[in-house]
N, C-alpha and C positions, 0 to 999 in steps of 0.2 A: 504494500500500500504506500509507504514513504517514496518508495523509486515512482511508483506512480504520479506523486505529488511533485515531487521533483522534474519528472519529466513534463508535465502539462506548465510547470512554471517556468522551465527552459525556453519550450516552446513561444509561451506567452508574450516572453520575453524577447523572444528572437521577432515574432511578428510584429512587437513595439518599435523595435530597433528599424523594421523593413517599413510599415507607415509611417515612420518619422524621415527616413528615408526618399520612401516615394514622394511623399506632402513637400518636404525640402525641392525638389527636384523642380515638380509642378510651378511650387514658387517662383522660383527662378528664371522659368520658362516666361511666367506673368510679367516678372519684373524688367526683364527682356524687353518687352512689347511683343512674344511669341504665342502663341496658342499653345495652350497648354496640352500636349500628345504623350502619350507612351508606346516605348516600344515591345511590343510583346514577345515579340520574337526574339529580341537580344536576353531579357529577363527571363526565358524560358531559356535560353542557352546560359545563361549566370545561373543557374539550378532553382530558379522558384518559379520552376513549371507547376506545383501542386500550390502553391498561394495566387495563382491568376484570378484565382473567382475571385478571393480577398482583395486583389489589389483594383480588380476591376469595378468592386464596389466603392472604394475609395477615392478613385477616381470619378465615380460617378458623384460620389457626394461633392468632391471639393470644386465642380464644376456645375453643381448647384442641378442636379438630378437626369433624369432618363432622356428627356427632352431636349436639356440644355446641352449632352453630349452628346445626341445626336443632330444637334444643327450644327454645332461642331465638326462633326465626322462629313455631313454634307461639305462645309467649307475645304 
């Protein structure tokens, strides 16, 4: 049970460290005057093929939802 607990808080911790990450990144992109994009395919080749859904959510959020990234993606 202990290693259990250890491990879901490793994790936790790992995907804090990767949204603080990706949010940084976005920003950036913002502060640029760029459109804020990700690339999927390079992030899945840096090993967080199995946090795509997570990170894709996040992106959706800080681009202000479903909508707003997909006028996005039209541009």
């Amino acid at each position: 049970m202990r290693d259990l607990i250890k491990k879901v808080l490793v994790e936790d911790r790992r995907l804090n460290v990767l949204k603080n990450y990706i949010i940084k990144l976005l920003e950036r992109q913002v502060e640029s005057g760029l459109t804020p994009q990700l690339d999927f395919t390079d992030l899945a080749r840096k090993g967080f093929r199995k946090d795509l859904d997570e990170i894709k959510g996040w992106y959706r959020d800080f681009v202000g939802g479903d909508e707003e990234a997909f006028k996005l993606f039209k541009r």
